[in-house]
Backbone as XML, in Angstrom:
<?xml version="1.0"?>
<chain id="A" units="angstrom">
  <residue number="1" name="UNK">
    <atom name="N" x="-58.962" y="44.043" z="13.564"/>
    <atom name="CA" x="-58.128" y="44.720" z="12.588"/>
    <atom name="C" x="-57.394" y="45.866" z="13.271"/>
  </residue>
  <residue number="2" name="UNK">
    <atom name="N" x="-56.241" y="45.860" z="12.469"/>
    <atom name="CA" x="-55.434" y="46.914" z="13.597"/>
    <atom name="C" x="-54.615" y="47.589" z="12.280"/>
  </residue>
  <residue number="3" name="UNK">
    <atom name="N" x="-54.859" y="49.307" z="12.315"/>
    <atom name="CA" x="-53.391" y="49.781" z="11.559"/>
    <atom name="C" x="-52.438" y="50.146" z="11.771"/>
  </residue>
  <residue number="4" name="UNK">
    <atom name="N" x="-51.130" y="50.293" z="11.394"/>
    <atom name="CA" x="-50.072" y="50.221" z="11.845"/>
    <atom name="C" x="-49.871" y="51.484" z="10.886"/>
  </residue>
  <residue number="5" name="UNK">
    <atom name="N" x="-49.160" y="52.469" z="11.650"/>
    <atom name="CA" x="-48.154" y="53.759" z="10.893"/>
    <atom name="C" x="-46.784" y="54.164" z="11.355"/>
  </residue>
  <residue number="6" name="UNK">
    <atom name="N" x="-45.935" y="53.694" z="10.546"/>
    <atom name="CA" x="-44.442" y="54.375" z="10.714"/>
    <atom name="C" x="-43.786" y="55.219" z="9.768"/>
  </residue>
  <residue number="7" name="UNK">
    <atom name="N" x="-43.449" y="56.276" z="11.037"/>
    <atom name="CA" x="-42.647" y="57.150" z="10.163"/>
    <atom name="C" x="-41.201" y="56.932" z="10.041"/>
  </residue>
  <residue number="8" name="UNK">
    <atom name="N" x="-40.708" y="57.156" z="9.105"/>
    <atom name="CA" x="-39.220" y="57.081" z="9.228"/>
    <atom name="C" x="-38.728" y="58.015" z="8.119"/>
  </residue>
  <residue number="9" name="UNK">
    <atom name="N" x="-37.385" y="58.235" z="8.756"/>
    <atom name="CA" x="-36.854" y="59.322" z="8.152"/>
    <atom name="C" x="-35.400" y="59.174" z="8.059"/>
  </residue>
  <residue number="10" name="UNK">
    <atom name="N" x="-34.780" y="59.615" z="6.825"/>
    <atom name="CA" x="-33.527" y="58.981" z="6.403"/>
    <atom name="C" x="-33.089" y="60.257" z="5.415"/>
  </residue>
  <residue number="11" name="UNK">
    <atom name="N" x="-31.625" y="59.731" z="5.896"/>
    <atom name="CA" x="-30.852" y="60.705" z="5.415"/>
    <atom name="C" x="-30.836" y="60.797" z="3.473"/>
  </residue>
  <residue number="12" name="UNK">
    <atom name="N" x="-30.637" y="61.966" z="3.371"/>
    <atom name="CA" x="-30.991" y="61.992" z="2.074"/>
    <atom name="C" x="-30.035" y="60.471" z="1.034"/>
  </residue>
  <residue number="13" name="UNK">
    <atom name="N" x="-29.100" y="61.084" z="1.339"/>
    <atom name="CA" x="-28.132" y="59.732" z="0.604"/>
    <atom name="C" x="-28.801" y="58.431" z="0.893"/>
  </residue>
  <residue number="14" name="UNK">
    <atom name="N" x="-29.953" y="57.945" z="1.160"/>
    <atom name="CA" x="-30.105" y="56.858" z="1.619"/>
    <atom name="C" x="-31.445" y="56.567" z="0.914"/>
  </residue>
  <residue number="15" name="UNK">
    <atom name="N" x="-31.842" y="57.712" z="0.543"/>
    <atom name="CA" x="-33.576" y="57.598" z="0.108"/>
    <atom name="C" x="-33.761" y="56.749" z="-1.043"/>
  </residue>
  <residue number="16" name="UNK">
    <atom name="N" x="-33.105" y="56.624" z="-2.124"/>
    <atom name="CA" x="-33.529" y="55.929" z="-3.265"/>
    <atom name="C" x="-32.669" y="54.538" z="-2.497"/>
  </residue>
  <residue number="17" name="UNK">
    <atom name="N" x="-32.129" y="54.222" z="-1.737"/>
    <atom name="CA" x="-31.613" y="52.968" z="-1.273"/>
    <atom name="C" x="-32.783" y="52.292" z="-0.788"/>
  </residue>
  <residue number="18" name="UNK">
    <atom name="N" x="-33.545" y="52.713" z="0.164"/>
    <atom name="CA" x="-34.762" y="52.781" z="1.079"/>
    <atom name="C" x="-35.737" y="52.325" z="0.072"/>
  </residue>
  <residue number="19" name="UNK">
    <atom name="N" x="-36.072" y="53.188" z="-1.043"/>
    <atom name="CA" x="-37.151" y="53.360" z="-1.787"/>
    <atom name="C" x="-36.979" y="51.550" z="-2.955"/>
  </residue>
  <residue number="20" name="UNK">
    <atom name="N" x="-35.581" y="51.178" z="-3.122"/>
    <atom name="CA" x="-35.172" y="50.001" z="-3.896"/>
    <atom name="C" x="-35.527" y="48.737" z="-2.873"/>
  </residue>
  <residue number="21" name="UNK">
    <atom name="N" x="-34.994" y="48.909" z="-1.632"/>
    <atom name="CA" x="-35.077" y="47.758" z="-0.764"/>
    <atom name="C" x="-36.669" y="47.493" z="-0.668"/>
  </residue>
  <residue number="22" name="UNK">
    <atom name="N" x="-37.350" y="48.873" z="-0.269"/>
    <atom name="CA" x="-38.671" y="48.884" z="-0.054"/>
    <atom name="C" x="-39.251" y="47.970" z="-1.285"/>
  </residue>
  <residue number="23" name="UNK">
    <atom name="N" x="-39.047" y="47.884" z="-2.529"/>
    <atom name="CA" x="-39.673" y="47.766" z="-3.688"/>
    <atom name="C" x="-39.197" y="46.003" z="-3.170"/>
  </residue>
  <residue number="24" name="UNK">
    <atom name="N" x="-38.068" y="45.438" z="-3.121"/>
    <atom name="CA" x="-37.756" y="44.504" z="-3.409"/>
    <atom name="C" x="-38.630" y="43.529" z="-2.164"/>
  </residue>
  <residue number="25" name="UNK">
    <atom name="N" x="-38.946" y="44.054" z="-1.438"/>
    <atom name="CA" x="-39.450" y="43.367" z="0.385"/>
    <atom name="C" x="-41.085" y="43.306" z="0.296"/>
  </residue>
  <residue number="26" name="UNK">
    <atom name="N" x="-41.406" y="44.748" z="-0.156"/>
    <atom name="CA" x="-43.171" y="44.964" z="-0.092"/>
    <atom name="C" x="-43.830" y="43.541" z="-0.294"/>
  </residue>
  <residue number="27" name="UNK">
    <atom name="N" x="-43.602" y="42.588" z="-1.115"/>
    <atom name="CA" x="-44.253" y="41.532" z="-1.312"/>
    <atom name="C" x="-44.324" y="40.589" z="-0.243"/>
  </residue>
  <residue number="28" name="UNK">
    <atom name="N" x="-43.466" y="40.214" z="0.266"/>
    <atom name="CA" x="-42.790" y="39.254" z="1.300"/>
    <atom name="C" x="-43.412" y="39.648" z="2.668"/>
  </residue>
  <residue number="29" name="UNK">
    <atom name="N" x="-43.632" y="41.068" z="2.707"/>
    <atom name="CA" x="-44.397" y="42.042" z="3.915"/>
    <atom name="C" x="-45.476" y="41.195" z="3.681"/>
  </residue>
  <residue number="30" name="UNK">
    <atom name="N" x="-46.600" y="41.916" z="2.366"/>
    <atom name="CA" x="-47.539" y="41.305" z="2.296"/>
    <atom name="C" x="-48.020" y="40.399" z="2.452"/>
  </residue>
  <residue number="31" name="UNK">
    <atom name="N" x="-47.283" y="39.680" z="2.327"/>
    <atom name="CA" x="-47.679" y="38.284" z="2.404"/>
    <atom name="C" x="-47.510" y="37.427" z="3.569"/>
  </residue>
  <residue number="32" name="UNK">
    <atom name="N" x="-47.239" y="38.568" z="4.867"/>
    <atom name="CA" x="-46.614" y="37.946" z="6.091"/>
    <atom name="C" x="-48.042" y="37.300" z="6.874"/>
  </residue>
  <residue number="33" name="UNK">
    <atom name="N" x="-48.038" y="36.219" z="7.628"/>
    <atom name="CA" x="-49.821" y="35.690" z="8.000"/>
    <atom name="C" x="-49.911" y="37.093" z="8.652"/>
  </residue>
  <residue number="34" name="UNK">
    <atom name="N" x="-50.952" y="37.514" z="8.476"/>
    <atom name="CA" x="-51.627" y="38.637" z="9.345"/>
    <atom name="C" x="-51.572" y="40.003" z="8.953"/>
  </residue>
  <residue number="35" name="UNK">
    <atom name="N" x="-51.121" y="40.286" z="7.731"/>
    <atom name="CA" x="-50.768" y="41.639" z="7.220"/>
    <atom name="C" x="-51.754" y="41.535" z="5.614"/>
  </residue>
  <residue number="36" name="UNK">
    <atom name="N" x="-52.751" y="42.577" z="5.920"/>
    <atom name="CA" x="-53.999" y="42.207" z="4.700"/>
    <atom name="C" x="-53.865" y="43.559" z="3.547"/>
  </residue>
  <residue number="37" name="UNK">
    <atom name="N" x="-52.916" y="44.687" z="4.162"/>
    <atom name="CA" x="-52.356" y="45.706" z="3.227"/>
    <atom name="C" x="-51.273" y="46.440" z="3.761"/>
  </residue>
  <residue number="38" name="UNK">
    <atom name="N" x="-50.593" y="46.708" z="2.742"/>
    <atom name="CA" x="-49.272" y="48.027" z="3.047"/>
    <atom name="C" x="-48.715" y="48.427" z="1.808"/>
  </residue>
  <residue number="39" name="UNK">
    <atom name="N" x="-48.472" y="50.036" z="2.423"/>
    <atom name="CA" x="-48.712" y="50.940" z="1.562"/>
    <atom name="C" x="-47.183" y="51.830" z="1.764"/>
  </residue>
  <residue number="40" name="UNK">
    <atom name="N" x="-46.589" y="52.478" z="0.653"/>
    <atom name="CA" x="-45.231" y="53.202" z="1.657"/>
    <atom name="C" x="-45.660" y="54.623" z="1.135"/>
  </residue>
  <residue number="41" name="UNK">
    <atom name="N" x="-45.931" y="55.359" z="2.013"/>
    <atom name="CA" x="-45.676" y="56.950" z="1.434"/>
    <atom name="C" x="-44.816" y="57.984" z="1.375"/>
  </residue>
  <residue number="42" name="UNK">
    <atom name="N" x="-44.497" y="59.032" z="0.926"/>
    <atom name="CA" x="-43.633" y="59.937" z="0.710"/>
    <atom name="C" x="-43.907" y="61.760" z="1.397"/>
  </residue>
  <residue number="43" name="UNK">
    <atom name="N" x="-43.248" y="62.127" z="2.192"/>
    <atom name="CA" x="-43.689" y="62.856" z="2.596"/>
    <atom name="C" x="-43.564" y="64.324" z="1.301"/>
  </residue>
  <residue number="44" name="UNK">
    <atom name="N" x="-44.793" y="64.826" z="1.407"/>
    <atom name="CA" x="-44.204" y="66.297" z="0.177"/>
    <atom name="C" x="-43.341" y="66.862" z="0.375"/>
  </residue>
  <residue number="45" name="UNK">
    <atom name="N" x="-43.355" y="67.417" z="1.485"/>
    <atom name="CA" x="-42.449" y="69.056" z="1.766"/>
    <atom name="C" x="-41.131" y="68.581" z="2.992"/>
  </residue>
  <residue number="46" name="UNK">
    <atom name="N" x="-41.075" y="67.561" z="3.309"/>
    <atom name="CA" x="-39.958" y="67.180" z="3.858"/>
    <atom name="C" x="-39.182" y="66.148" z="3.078"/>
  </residue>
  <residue number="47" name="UNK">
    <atom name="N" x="-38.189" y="66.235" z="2.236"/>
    <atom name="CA" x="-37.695" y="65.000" z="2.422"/>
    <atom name="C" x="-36.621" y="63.927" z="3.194"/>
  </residue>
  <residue number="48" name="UNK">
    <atom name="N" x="-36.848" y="62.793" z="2.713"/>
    <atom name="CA" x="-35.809" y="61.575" z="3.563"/>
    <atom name="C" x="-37.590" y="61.051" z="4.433"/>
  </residue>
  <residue number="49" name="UNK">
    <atom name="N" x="-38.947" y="61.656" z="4.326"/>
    <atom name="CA" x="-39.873" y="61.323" z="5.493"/>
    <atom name="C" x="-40.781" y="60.580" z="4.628"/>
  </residue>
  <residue number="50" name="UNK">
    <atom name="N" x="-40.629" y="59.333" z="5.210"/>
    <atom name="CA" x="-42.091" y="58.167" z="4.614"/>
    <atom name="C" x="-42.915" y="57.905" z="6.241"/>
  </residue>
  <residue number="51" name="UNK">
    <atom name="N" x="-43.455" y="57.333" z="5.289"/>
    <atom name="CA" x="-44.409" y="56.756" z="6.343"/>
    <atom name="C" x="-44.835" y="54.925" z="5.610"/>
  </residue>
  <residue number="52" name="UNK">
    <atom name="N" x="-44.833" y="54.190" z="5.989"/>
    <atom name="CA" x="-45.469" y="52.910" z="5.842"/>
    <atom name="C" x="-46.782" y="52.895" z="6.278"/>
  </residue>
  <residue number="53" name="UNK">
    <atom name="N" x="-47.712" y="52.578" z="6.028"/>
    <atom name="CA" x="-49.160" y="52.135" z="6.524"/>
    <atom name="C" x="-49.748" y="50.421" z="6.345"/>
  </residue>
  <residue number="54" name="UNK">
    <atom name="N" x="-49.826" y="50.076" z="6.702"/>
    <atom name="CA" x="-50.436" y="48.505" z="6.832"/>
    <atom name="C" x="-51.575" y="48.257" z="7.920"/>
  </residue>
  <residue number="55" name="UNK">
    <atom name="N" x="-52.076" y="46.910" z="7.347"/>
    <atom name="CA" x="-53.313" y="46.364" z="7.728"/>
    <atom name="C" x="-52.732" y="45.367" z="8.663"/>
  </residue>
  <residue number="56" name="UNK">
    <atom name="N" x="-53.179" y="45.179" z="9.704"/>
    <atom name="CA" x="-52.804" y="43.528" z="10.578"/>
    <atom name="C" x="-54.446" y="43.583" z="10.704"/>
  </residue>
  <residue number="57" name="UNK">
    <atom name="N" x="-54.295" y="41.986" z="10.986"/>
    <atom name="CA" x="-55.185" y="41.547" z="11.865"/>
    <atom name="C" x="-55.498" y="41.751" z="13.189"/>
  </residue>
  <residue number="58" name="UNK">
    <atom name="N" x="-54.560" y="41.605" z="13.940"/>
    <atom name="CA" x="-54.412" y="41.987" z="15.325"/>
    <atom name="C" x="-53.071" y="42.465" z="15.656"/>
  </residue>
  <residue number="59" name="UNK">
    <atom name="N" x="-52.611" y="42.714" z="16.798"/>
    <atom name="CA" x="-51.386" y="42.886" z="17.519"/>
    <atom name="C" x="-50.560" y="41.392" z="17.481"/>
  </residue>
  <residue number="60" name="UNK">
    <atom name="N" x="-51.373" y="40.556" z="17.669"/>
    <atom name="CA" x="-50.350" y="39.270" z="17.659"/>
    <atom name="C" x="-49.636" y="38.934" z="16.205"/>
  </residue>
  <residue number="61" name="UNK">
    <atom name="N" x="-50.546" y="39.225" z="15.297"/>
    <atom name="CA" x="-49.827" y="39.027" z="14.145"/>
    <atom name="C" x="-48.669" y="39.975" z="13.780"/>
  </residue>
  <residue number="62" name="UNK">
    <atom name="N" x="-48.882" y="41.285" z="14.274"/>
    <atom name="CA" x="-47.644" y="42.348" z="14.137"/>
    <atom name="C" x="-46.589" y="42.269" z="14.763"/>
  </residue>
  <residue number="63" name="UNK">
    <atom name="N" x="-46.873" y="41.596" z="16.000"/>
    <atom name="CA" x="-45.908" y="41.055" z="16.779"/>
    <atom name="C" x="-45.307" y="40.067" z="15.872"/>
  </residue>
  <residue number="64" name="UNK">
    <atom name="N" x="-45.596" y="39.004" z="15.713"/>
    <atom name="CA" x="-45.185" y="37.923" z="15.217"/>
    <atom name="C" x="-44.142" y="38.672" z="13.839"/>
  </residue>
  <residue number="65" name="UNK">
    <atom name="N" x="-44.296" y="39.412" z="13.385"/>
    <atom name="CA" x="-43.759" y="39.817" z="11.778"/>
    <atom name="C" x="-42.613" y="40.964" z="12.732"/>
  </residue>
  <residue number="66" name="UNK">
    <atom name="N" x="-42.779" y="41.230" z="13.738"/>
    <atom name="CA" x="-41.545" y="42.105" z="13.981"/>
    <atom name="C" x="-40.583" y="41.155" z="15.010"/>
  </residue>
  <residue number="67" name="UNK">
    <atom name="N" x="-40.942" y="40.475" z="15.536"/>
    <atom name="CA" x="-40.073" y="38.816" z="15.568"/>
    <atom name="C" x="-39.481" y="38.267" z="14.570"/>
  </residue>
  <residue number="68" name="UNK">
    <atom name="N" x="-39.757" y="38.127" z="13.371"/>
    <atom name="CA" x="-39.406" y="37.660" z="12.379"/>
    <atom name="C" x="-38.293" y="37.656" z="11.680"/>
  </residue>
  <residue number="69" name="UNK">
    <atom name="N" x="-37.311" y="37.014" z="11.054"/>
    <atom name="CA" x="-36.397" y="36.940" z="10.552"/>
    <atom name="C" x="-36.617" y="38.265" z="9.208"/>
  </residue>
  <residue number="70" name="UNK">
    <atom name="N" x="-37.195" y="37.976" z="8.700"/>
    <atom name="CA" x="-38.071" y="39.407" z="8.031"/>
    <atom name="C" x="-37.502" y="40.861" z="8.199"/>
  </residue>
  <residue number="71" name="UNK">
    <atom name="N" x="-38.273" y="40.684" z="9.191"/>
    <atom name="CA" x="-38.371" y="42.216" z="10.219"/>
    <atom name="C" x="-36.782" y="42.498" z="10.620"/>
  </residue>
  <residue number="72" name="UNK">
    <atom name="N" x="-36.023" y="41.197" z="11.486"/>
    <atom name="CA" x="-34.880" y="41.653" z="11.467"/>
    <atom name="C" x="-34.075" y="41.882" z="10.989"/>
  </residue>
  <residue number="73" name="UNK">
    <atom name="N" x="-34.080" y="41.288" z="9.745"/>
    <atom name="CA" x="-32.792" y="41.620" z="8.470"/>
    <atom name="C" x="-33.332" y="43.146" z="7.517"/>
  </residue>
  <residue number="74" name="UNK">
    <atom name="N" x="-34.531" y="43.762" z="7.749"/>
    <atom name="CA" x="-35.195" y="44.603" z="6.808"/>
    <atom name="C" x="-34.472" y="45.735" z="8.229"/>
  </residue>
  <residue number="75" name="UNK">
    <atom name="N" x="-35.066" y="45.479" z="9.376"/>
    <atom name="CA" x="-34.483" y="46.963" z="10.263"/>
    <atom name="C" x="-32.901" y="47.189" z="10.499"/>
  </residue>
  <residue number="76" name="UNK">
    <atom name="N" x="-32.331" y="45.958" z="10.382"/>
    <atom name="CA" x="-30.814" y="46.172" z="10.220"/>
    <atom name="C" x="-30.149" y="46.638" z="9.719"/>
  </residue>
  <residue number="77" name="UNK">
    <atom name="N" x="-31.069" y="46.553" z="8.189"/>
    <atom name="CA" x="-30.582" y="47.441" z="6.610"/>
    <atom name="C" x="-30.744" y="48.234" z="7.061"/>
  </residue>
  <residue number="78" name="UNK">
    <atom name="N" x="-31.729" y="49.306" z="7.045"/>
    <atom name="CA" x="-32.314" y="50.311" z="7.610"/>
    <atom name="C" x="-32.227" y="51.087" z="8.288"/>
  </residue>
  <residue number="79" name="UNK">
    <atom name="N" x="-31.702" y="50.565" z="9.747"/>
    <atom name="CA" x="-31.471" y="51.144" z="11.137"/>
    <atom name="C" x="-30.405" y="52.378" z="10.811"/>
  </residue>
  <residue number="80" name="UNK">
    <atom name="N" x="-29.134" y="51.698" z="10.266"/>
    <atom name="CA" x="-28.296" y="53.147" z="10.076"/>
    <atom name="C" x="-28.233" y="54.191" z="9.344"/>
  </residue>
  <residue number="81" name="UNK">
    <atom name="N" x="-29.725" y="53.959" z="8.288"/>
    <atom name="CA" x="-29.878" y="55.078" z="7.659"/>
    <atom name="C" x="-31.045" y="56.205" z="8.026"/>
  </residue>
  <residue number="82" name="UNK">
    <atom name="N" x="-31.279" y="55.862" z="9.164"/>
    <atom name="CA" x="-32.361" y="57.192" z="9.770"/>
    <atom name="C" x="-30.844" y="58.128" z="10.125"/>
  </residue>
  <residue number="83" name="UNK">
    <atom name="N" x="-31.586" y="59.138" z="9.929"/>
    <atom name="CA" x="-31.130" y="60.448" z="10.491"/>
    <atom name="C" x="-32.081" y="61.674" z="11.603"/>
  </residue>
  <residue number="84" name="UNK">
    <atom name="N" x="-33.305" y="60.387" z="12.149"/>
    <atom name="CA" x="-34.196" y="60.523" z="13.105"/>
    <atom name="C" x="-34.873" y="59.415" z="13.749"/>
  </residue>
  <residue number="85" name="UNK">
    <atom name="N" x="-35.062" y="59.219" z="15.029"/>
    <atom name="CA" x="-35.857" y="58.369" z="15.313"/>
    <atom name="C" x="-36.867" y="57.731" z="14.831"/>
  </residue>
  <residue number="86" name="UNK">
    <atom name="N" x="-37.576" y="56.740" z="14.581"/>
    <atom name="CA" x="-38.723" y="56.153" z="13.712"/>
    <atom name="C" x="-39.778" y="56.776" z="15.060"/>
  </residue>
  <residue number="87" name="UNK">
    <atom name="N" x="-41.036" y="56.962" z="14.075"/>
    <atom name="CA" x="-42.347" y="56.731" z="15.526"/>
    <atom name="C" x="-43.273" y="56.014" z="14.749"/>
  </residue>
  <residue number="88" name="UNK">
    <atom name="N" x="-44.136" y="55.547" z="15.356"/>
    <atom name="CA" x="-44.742" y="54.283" z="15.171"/>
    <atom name="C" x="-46.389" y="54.785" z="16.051"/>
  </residue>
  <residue number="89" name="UNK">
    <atom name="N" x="-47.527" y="54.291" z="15.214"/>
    <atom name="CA" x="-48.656" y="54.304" z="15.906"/>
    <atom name="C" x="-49.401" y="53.203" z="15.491"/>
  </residue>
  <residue number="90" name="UNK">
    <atom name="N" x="-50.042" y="52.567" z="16.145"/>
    <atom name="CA" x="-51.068" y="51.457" z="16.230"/>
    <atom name="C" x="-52.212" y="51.838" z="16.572"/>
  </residue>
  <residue number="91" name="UNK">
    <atom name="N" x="-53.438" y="51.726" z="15.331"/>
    <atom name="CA" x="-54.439" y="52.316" z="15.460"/>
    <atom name="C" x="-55.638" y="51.875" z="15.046"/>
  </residue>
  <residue number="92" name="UNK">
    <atom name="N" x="-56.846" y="51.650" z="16.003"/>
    <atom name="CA" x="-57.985" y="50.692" z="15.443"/>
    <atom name="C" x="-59.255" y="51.524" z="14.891"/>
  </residue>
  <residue number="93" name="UNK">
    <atom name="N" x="-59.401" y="51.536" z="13.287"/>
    <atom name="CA" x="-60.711" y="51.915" z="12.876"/>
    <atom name="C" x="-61.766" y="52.719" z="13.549"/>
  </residue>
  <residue number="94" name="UNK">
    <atom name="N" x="-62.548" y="53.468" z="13.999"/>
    <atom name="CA" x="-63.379" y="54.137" z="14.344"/>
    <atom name="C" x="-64.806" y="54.332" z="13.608"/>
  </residue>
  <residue number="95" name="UNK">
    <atom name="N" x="-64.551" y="54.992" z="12.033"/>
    <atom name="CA" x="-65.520" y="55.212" z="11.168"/>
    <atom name="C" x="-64.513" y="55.387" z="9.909"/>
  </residue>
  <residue number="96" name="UNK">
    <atom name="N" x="-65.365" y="54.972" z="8.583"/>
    <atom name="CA" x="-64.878" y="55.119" z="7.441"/>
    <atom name="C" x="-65.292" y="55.700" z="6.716"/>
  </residue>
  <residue number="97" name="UNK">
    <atom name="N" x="-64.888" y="55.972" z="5.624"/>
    <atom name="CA" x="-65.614" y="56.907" z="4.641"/>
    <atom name="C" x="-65.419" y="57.101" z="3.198"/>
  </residue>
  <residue number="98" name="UNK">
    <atom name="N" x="-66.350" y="56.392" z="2.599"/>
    <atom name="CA" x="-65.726" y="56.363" z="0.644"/>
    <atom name="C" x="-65.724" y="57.703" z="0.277"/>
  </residue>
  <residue number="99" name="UNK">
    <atom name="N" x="-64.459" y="58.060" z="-0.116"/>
    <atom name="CA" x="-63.619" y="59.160" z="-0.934"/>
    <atom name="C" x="-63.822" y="58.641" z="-2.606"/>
  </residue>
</chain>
């Protein structure tokens, strides 16, 4: 199991665009082989700043979904509405803890 976190950040004019596309795709994400959750968040005190969070299985499956016809028509939309670089972390479980 592997999690995946991206930030991205977009110009204000773009946020409820982002936030519609996001709504219309989330399923299609989900449902990509190898992706077991994703989540989009909102940053408080900055805005235009989300973050995505998702579940893979492994790296090959994340790979495979950012290969994807998917992936490329969703970052294309997308791409010209940052008004910052995306960063991205890939990160494997350690310890958990019910909240």
């Amino acid at each position: 199991m592997m999690i995946r976190i991206v930030q991205l950040t977009f110009a204000d004019a773009h946020c409820t665009g982002f936030e519609a596309l996001f709504e219309t795709l989330r399923n299609d994400i989900r449902q990509f082989p190898g992706c077991s959750h994703l989540e989009l968040w909102k940053d408080r005190s900055r805005p235009g700043v989300y973050c995505t969070y998702s579940i893979w299985s492994g790296p090959d499956a994340l790979d495979a979904y950012r290969h994807s016809d998917l992936f490329a028509q969703t970052w294309s939309t997308i791409k010209p509405w940052f008004s910052a670089k995306p960063d991205a972390w890939s990160l494997d479980r350690i310890a958990s803890a019910n909240l």
